[in-house]
C-alpha positions as CSV (number, residue, x, y, z in Angstrom):
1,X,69.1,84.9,-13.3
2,X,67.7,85.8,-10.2
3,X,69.0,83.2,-7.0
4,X,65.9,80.8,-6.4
5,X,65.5,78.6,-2.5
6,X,67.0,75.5,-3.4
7,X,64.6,73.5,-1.8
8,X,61.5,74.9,-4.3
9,X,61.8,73.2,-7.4
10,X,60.7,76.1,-10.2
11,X,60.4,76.4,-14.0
12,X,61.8,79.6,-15.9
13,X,59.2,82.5,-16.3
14,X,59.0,81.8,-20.3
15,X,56.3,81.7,-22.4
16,X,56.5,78.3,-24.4
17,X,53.8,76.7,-26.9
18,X,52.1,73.3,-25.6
19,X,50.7,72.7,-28.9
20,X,52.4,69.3,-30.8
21,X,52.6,66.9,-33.7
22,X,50.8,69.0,-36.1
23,X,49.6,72.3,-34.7
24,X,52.6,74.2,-34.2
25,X,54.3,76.9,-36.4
26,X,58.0,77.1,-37.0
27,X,58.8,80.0,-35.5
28,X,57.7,78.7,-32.5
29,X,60.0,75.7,-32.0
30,X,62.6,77.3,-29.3
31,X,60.0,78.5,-27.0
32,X,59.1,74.7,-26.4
33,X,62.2,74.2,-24.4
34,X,61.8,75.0,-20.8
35,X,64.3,74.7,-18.1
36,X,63.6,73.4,-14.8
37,X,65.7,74.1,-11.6
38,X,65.3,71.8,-8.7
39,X,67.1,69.9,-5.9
40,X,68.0,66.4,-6.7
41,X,66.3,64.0,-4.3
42,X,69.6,61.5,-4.4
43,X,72.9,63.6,-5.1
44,X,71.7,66.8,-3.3
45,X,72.9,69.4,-6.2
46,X,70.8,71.5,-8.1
47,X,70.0,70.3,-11.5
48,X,69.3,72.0,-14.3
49,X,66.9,70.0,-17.1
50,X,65.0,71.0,-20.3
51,X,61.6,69.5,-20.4
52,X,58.5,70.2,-22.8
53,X,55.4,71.1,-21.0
54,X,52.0,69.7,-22.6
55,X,48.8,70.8,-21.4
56,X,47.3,67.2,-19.0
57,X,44.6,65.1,-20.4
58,X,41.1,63.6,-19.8
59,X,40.8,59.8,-21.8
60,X,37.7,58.3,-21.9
61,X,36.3,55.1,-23.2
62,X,33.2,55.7,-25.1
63,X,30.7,52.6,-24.6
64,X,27.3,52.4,-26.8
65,X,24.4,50.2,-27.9
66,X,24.0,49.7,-31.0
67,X,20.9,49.4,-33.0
68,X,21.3,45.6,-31.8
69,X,21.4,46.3,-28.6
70,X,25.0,44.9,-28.6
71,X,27.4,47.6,-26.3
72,X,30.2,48.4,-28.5
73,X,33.2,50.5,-27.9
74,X,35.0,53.7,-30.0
75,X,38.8,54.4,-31.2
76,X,39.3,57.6,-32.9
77,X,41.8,58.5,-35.5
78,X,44.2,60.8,-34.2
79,X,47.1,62.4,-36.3
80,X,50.2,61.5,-34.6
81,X,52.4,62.6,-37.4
82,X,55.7,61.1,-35.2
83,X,55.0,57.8,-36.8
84,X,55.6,58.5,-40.9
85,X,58.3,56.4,-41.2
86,X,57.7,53.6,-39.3
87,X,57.2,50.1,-41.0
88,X,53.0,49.8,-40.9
89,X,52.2,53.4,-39.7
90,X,51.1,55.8,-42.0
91,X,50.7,58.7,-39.5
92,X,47.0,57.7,-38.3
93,X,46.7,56.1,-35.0
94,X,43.0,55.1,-33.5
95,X,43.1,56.5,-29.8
96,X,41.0,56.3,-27.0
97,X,39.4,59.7,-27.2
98,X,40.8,62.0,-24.8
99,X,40.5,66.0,-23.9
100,X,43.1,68.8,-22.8
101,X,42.4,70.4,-19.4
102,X,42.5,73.8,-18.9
103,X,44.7,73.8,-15.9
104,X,47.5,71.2,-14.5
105,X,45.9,71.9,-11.3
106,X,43.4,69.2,-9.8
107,X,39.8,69.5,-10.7
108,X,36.6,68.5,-9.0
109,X,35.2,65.5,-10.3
110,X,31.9,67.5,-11.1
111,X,34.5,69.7,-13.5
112,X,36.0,67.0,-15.0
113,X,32.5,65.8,-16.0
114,X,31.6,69.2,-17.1
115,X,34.4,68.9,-19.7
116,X,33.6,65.4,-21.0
117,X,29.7,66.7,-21.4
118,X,30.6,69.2,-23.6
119,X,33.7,67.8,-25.7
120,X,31.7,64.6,-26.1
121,X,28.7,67.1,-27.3
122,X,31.3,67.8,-30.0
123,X,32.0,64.5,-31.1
124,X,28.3,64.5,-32.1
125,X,27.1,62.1,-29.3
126,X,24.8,63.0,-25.9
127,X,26.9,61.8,-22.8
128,X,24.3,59.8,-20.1
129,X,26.4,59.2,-17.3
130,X,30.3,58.6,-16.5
131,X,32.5,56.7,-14.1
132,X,36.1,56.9,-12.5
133,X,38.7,54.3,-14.4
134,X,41.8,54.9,-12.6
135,X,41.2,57.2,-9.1
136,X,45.0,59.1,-9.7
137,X,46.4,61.4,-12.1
138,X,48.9,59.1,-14.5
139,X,51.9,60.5,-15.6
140,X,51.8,59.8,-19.3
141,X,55.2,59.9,-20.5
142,X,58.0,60.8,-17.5
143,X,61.1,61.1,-19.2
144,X,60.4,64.6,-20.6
145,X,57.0,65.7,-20.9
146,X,54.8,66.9,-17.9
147,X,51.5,65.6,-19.5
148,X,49.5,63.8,-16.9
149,X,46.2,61.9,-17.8
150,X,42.9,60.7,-15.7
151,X,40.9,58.2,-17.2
152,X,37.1,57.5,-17.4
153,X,34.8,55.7,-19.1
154,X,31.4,57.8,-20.5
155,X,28.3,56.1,-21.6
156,X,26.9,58.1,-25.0
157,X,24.2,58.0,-27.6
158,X,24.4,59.0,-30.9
159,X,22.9,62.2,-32.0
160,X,21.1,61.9,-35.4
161,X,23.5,63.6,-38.3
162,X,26.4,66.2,-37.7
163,X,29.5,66.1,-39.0
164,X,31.8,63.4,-39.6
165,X,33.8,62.8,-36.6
166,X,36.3,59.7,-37.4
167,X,35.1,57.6,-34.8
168,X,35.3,53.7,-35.4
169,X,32.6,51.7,-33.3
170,X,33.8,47.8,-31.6
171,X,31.6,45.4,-30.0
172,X,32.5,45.0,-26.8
173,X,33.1,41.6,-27.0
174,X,36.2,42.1,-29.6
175,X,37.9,43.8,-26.7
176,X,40.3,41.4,-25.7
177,X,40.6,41.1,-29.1
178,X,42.1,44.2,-30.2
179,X,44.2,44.3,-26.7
180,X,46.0,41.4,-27.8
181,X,46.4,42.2,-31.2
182,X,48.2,45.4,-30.1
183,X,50.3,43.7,-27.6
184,X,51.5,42.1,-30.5
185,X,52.5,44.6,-32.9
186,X,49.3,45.6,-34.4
187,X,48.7,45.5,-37.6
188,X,49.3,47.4,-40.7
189,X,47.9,50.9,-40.9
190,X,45.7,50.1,-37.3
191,X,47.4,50.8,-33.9
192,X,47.3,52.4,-30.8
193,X,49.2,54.2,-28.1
194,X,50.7,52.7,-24.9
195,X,48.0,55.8,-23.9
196,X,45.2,54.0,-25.3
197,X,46.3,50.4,-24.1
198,X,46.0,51.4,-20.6
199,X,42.8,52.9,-21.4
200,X,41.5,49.9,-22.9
201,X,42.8,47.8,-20.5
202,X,41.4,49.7,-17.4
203,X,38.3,48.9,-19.1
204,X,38.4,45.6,-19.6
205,X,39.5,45.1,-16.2
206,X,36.8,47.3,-14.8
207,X,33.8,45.0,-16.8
208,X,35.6,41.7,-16.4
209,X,32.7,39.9,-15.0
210,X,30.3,41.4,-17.7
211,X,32.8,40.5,-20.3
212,X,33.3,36.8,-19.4
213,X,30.1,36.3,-19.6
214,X,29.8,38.1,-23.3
215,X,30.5,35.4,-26.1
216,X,34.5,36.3,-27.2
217,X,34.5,37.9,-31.2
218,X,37.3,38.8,-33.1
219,X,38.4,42.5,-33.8
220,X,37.5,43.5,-37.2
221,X,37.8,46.7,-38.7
222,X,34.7,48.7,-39.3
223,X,35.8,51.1,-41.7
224,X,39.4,51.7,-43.6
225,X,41.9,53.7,-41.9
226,X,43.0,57.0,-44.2
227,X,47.0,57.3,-44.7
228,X,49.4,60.1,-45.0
229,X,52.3,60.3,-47.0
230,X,55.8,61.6,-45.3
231,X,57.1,63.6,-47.5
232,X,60.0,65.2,-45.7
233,X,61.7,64.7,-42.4
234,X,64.1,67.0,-40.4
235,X,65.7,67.3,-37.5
236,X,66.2,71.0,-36.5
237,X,67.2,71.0,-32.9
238,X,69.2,69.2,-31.2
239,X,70.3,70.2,-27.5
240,X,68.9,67.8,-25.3
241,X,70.5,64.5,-24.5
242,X,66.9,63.1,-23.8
243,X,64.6,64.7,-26.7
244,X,65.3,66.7,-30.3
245,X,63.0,68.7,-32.1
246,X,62.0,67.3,-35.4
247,X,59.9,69.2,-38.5
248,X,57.9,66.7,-40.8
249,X,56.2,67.4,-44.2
250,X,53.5,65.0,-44.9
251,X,50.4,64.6,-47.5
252,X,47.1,64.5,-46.7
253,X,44.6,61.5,-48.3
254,X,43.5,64.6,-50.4
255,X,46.6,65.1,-51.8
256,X,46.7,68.7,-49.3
257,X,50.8,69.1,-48.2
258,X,51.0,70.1,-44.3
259,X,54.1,70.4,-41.7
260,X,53.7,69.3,-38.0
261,X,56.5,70.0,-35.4
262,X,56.8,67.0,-33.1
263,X,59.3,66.2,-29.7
264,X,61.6,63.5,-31.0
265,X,63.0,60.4,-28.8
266,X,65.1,57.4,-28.8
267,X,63.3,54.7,-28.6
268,X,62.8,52.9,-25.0
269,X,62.3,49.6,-22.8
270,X,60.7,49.2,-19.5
271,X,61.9,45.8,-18.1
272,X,59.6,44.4,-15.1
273,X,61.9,42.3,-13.4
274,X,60.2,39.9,-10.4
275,X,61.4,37.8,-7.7
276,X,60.2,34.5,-6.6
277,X,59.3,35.5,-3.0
278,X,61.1,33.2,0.1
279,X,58.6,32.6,2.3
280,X,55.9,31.8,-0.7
281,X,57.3,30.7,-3.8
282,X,54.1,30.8,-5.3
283,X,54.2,34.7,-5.0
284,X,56.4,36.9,-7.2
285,X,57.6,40.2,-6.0
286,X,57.9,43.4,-8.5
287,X,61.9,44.9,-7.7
288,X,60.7,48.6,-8.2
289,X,62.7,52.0,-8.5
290,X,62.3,55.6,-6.9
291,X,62.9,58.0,-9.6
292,X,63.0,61.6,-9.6
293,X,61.6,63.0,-12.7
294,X,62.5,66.5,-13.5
295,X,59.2,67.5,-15.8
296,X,57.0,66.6,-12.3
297,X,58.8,68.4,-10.0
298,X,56.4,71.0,-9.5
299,X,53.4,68.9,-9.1
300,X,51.8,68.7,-6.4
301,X,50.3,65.2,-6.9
302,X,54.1,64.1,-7.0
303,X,56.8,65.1,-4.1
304,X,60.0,66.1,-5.6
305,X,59.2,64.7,-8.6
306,X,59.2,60.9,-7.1
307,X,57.8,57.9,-9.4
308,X,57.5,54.6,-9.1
309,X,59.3,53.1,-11.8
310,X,60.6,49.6,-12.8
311,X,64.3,49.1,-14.7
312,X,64.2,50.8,-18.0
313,X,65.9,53.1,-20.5
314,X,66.5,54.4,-24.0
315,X,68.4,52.4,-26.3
316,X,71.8,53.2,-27.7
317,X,72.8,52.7,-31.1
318,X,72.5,50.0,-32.9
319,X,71.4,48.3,-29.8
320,X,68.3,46.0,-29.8
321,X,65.5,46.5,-27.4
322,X,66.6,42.6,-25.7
323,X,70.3,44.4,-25.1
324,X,69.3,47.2,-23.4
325,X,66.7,45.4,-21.2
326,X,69.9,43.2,-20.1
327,X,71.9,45.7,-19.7
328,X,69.8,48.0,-18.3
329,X,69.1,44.8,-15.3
330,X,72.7,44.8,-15.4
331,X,73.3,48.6,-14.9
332,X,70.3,49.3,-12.2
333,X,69.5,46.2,-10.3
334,X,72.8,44.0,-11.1
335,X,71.0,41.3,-12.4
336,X,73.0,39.0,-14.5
337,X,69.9,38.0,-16.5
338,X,70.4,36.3,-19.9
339,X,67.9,36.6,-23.5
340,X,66.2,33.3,-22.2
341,X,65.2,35.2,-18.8
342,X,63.3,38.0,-20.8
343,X,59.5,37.4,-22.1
344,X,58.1,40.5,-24.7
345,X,55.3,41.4,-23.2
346,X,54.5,44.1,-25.4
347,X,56.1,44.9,-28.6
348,X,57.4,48.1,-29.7
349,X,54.2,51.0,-29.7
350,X,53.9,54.8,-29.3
351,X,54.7,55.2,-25.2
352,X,53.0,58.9,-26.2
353,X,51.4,60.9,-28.8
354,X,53.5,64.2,-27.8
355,X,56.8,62.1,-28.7
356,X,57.9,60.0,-31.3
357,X,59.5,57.6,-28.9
358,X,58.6,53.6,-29.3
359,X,59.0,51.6,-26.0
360,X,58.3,48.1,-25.7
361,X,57.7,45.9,-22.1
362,X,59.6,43.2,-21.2
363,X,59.2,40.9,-17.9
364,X,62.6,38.8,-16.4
365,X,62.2,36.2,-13.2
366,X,65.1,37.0,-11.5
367,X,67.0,35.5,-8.7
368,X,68.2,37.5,-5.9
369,X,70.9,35.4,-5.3
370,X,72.8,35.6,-8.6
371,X,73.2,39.8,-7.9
372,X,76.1,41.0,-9.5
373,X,77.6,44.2,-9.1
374,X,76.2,46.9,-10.2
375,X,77.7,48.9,-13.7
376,X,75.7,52.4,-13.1
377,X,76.1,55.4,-15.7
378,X,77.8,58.3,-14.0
379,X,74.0,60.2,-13.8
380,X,73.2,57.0,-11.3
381,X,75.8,57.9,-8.7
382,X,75.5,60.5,-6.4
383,X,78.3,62.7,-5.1
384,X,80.9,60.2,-3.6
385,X,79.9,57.7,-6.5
386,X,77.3,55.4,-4.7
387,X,74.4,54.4,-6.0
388,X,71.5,56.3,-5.9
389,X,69.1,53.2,-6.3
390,X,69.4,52.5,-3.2
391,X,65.9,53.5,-3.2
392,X,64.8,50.0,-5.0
393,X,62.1,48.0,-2.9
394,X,59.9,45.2,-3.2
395,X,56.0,45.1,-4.2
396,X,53.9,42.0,-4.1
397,X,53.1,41.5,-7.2
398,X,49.7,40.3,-6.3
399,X,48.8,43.5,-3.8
400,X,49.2,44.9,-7.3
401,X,46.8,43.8,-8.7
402,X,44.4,44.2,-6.0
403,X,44.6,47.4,-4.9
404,X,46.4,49.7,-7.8
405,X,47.1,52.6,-5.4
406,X,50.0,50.6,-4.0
407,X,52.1,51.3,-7.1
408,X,51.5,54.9,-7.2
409,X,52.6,58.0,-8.0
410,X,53.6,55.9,-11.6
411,X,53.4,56.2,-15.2
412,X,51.3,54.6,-17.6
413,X,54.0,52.4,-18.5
414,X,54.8,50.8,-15.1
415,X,51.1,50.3,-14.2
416,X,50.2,48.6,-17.6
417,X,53.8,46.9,-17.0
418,X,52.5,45.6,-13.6
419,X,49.3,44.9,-15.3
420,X,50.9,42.5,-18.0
421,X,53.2,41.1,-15.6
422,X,50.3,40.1,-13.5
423,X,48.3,38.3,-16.3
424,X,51.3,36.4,-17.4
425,X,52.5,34.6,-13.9
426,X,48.6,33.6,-13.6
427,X,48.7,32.3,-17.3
428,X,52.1,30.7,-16.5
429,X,50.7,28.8,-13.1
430,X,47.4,28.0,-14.6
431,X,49.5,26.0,-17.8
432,X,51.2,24.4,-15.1
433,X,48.2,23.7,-13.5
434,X,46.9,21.9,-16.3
435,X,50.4,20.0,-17.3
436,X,50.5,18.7,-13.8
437,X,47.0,17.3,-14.1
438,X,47.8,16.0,-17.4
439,X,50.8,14.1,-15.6
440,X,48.8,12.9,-12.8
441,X,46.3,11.5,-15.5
442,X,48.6,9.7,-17.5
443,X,50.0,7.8,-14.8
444,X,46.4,6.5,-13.7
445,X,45.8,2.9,-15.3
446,X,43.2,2.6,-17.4
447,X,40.4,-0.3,-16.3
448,X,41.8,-2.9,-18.4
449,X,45.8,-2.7,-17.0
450,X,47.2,-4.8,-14.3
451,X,47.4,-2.3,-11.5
452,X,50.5,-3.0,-9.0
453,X,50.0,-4.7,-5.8
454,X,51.6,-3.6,-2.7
């Protein structure tokens, strides 16, 4: 192999499919590995890691009024064929709808809105205007993948006939609804990606004025969600420590056998772990990580491959995802923390639709104090076996949540993690809030009591 500059991160010249979980044919399985060379940012070597590239995304929210004149939202069934196997998935998962890119390059807006008019067109709908949801690309997945997604939301009309495009229309109103419900698991036969939640949630967040003021409805499915059948599941490669290659053989609702090739994963944890700041107690801070992510370091958008990421990792074994978020505090941040330091914030979902990889979202209030040392995997160390976190920092918690540039470059599971964490420290302070009234309230005496004389 010719001798590359080790400061230029590069990728092998090989040709290798991007096409997943059902459109890829056997023979081309090997060609999805692709090595990348680049300078580690913390030990200073040259690393060597296999990653799978995936063409980047554009997700937008589809709003419309319906004959009503109530604004309603769309989910779209999407094969994701990773699933089949999973207690309450049956291969079908309703998605924000989203769009492959032609380039990993960054478009003009006016591009990006070229794209959207015409897939949109597809979808059998007439696109009347668009706006910005998130203003940065979002990795999507960083452990292997390169997929990167921007997010918008599109305003449409139905066109009159045309083919039938397994779209399933929401009011608006059931939003928070259906957030909640997949925070919570989901429900049999009907969820969604991490992908979509941050989607949906961007929304939400973007119209939360207009929404208060919308009379709250429950979710309720429109029409049944069509299952498939796994009828076969194999793993056929197996030479990365992060990702495997897996061929399934499913059943369509017409009875039709197919085969899909899909990028397999342990499943995963992200574990938002805040501080109680000194001089404010009534501010949290967000401990957050640098990580150098090997599938990104060739992007432009993200300088050596650096993320902003919080504590988090694939589970072992046998191990439950409340182990390896303690141990995983334990490992990266020496935090002693204990079960009754962790709230689930989100339960297990797909963190991807290009891997089969579940990750779920914890958050832990931490004290700073009660550090311990820290117990890092051999990959954590650099040369002279220090840490590499060093790189940890603190985030208000609160500049968060007002100005979402603060946390970036950073996947879709860290911003919806910061997102979550957010909403539950203000649900927290507001029940405290009300307790502390109630108090106060009970210890006022009523007309009729003696009151006290001082």
């Amino acid at each position: 192999m010719e001798e590359k500059n080790n400061n230029v991160p590069y990728i092998d010249n090989e040709t290798y499919s991007t096409d997943l979980n059902g459109y890829t044919d056997f023979t081309t399985i090997p060609e999805f590995q692709a090595p990348v060379h680049y300078k580690n940012a913390f030990k200073g070597s040259i690393d060597t890691q296999k990653i799978i590239s995936n063409p980047d995304i554009v997700v937008s929210n589809l709003i419309r009024k319906n004959e009503n004149g109530e604004f309603e939202f769309a989910l779209m069934e999407t094969i994701v064929t990773s699933t089949l196997g999973r207690d309450g998935y049956y291969g079908i998962l309703l998605e924000t709808p989203f769009f492959e890119l032609p380039t990993k390059e960054t478009l003009p807006y006016e591009e990006i809105v070229s794209i959207l008019d015409k897939n949109i067109l597809d979808l059998n709908l007439y696109m009347e205007g668009n706006s910005k949801l998130d203003e940065h690309k979002t990795p999507i997945h960083q452990s292997f993948t390169d997929q990167c997604g921007q997010f918008y939301v599109s305003a449409v009309s139905s066109r009159q006939g045309g083919p039938d495009i397994k779209l399933h229309w929401f009011l608006i109103s059931s939003l928070s609804s259906y957030i909640n419900l997949q925070l919570n698991g989901g429900m049999d036969n009907v969820h969604s990606s991490m992908q979509t939640l941050y989607a949906l949630k961007l929304l939400e967040r973007k119209y939360k004025a207009e929404l208060n003021k919308l009379p709250h409805t429950e979710f309720k499915l429109d029409k049944e969600v069509p299952k498939l059948e796994l009828v076969s599941k194999k793993q056929i490669i197996k030479n990365s420590p992060r990702f495997t290659i897996v061929d399934v053989t499913y059943k369509l609702p017409d009875s039709t056998i197919a085969y899909s090739t899909y990028a397999g994963s342990r499943d995963s944890m992200e574990n938002i772990i805040l501080e109680k700041d000194d001089k404010n107690p009534s501010q949290y801070n967000l401990v957050v990580s640098k990580q150098q992510r090997s599938p990104f370091v060739t992007n432009k958008e993200f300088p050596n491959g650096i993320l902003n990421e919080f504590t988090g990792g694939m589970l072992e074994e046998g191990q439950t995802i409340e182990d390896a978020a303690i141990a995983e505090a334990s490992q990266e941040q020496a935090y002693g923390l204990e079960k009754g330091n962790l709230t689930l914030l989100y339960k297990p979902a797909v963190c991807s639709l290009s891997t089969g990889e579940f990750g779920a979202i914890f958050v832990s209030i931490a004290d700073n104090k009660k550090r311990t040392e820290q117990n890092l995997d051999k990959g954590e160390k650099d040369n002279s076996g220090e840490s590499i976190s060093s790189n940890q920092y603190y985030l208000p918690l609160k500049e968060v949540e007002e100005n979402s540039d603060s946390l970036n470059p950073a996947p879709i599971a860290a911003k919806l993690g910061a997102m979550l964490s957010y909403e539950y420290i203000e649900k927290q302070k507001k029940q405290e809030r009300a307790q502390l009234s109630t108090d106060e309230n009970s210890r006022i005496p009523k007309e009729d009591e003696p009151h006290e004389v001082r």
